[in-house]
N, C-alpha and C positions, 0 to 999 in steps of 0.2 A: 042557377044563382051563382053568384061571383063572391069572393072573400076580399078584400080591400084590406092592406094594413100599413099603416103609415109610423114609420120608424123614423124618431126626430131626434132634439139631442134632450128634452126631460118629458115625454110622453111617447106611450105607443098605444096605437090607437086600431082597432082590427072589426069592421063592417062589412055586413054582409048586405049585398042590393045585387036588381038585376039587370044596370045598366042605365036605364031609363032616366035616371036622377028623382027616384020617386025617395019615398023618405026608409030610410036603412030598417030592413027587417030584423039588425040586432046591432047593436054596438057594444063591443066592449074597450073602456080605457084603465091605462096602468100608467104609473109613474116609472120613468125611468132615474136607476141608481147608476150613475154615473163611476161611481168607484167598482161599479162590476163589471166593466166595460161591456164590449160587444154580447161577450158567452152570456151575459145577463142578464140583454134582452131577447136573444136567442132561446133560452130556459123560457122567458115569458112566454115568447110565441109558442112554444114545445106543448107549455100547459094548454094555453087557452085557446090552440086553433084547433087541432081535430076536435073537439066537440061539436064546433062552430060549421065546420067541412062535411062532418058526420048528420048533426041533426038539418042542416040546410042543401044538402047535395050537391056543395060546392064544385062547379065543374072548373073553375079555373083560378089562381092566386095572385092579384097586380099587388107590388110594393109600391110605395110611395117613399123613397127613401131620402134624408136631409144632407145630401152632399155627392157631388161630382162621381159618376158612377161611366159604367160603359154597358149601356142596356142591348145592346147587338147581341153580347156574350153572358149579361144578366151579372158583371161583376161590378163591385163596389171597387172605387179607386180609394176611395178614404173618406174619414169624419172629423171635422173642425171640432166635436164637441165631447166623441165618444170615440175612448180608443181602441184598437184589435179589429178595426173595418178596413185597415189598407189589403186591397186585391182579394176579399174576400169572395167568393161566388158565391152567391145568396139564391140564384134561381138551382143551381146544381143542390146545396143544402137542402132546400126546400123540396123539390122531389124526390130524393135520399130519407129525409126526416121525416116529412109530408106526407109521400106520398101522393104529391098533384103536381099538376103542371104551374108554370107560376113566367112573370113578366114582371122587367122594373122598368122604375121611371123614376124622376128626377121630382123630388115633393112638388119643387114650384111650379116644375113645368105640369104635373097632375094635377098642382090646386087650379093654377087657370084652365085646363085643361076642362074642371068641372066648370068653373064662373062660364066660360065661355057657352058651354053647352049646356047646360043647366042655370047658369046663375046672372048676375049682373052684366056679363057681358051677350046673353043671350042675343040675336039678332044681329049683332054687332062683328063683322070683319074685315081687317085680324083683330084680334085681341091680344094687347099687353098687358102680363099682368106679374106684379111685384106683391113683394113681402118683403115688407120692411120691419125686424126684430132687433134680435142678435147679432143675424148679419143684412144683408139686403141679397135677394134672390130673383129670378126672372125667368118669365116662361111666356112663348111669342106662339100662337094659336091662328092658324091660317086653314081654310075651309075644314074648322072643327077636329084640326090634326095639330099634337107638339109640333114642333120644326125644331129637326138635332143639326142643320147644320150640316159637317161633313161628318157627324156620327157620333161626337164624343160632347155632345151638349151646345146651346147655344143660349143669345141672350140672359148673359152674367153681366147685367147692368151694376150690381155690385161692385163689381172689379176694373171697372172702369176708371180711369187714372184721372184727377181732375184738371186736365187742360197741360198745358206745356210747365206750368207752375210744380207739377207731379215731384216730389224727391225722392220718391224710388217706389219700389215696386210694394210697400203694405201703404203707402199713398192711395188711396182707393174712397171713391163715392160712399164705401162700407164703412171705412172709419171716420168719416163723414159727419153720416145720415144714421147709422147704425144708431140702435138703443144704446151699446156702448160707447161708440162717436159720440154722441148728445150729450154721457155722461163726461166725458173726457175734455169736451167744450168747457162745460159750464164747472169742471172743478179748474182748467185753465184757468179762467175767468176770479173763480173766488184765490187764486191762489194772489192776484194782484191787492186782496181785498185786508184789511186788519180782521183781525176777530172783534165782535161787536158789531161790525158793520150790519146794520141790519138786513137785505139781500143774504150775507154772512149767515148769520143768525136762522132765518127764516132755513135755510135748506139743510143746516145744518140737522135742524128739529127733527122736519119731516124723515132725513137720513135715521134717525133714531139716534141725533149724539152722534154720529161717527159719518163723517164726508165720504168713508172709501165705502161705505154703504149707499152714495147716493143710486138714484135709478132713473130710469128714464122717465117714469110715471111720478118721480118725487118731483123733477125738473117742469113735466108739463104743469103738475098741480101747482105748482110754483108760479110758472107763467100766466097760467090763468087769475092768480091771485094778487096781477102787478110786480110782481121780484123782478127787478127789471136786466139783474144780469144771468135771470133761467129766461126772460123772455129773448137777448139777444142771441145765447146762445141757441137756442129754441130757433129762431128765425133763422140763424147761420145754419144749420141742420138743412132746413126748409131749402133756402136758396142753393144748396149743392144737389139735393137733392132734384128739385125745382129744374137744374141746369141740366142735371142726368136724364131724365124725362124727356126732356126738349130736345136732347140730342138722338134718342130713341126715336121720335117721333117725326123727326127732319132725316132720319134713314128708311124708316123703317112705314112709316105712316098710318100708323093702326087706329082703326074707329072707334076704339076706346082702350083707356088703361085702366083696370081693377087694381086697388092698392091695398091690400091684406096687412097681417101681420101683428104684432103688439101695438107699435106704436101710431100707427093713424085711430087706434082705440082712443084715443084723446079728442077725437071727433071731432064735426063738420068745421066748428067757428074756428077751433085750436090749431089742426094739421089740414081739412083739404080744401077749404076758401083762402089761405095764405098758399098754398101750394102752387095751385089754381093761377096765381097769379103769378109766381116765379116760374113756372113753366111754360106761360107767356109773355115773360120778361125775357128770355131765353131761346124760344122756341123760332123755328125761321116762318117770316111773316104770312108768306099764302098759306100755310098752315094752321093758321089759329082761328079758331070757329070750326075747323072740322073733325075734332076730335071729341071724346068726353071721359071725364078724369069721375071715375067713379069708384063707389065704398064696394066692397061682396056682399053676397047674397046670401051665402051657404055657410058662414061661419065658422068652427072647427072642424066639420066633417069635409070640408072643402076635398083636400087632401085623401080620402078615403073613399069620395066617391069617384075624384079622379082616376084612381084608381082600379077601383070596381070599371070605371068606362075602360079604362086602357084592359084589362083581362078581357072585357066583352068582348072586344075589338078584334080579337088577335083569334 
């Protein structure tokens, strides 16, 4: 059996399976405290893995970690969200602290990693696959393997600059398309608006009273509801988004993209039928009809069992 644990920036999450993508013979989740930084969640793991190593005879440990790492050498480069992870060595800790052997990986490139071979993108090669949150992430699955590229991560669709228009380098698809993007749009948006204005009004509420509360899931519920400056900004999301795919797809040419994450959680009619359609407003023309833009499979364990597959692996 295999230990799986996926270290993000407000959950961690530690499953034990034996590869296969059959369903986790244990899972356990913990909320991550962000003001503890890294040593934080480090003490969690401490507690809750050897029992886990112990009563399952865990022979080997894959991380699933959320931010730019250097898996050659099993070290962490840094964290967007959780601080005390730059240059950490997390595979060296782990068999010091552990006492097992252990393997990283990049969360997104694990979560498609699992879609592809267990999940939604089963059958299907390559497979691209995104998660779109926080930030936007990427992981490019070719005959059933990540692809790092020249070693140090690939497909950071995130970071991709949007077109020659770009004004400098936090210009990115991420601040875009991001659940923060979204929110940054559409307080844009109200900030041309009076108070009273009802769109004004409406998101206001949902925010509970206070705009710098708004969220991404205020903004869809919003759109859904007619507001019609969460639905443009909503759409503007959509189309850079839309545009970032299409140029994925015109390099790269993958038989399908799995799209994860918080916000395509707004579902089929909301985020991926208008999607769908700005990825082929965008996309280069012999290409379209041969791809398929699809939901996952595997839900939150996505990540955990990527993971468990990347230890089998090795």
């Amino acid at each position: 059996m295999y230990l799986g644990i996926e270290i993000g920036g407000t959950k961690l999450q530690l499953g034990v399976g034996d590869g296969s993508g059959a369903p986790l013979a244990e899972l356990v989740r913990r909320d991550i405290d962000i003001s503890r930084a890294a040593e934080g969640i480090l003490a969690q793991i401490r507690t809750a893995a050897p029992d886990l190593i112990s009563r399952h005879r865990v022979q080997r440990i894959g991380f699933g970690f959320g931010g730019p790492i250097e898996p050659a050498v099993g070290r962490i480069v840094t964290s967007h969200q959780v601080a005390g992870w730059d240059g950490f060595p997390l595979v060296d800790w782990c068999r010091r602290e552990l006492g097992a052997a252990a393997v990283l990986g990049n969360d997104a490139d694990l979560a498609g990693l699992a879609e592809a071979r267990f999940g939604a993108g089963r059958g299907f090669d390559p497979v691209f696959y995104i998660t779109v949150g926080t930030g936007i992430g990427g992981g490019l699955i070719t005959g059933g393997h990540v692809y790092r590229g020249c070693g140090h991560g690939a497909a950071e669709l995130g970071h991709l600059r949007p077109g020659l228009a770009a004004t400098g380098a936090k210009h990115t698809l991420e601040s875009l398309a991001s659940g923060p993007g979204i929110v940054a749009a559409t307080q844009r948006r109200l900030a041309t608006l009076a108070q009273g204005h009802r769109d004004f009004e409406d998101l206001q509420t949902r925010a509970g009273g206070n705009l710098e509360r708004l969220t991404a899931q205020n903004v869809a519920e919003a759109a859904q509801a007619g507001n019609t400056h969460a639905q443009a900004a909503w759409q503007e999301s959509l189309a850079a988004l839309g545009w970032g795919i299409a140029q994925v797809i015109t390099i790269v040419a993958p038989a399908a993209v799995v799209i994860g994450g918080g916000v395509p959680l707004s579902g089929e009619t909301l985020f991926y039928e208008p999607l769908r359609a700005e990825v082929e407003r965008y996309v280069f023309p012999p290409f379209r009809g041969k791809y398929k833009i699809l939901s996952p499979a595997l839900g939150e364990e996505m990540v955990v069992h990527g993971a468990i597959a990347l230890a089998a692996n090795r």
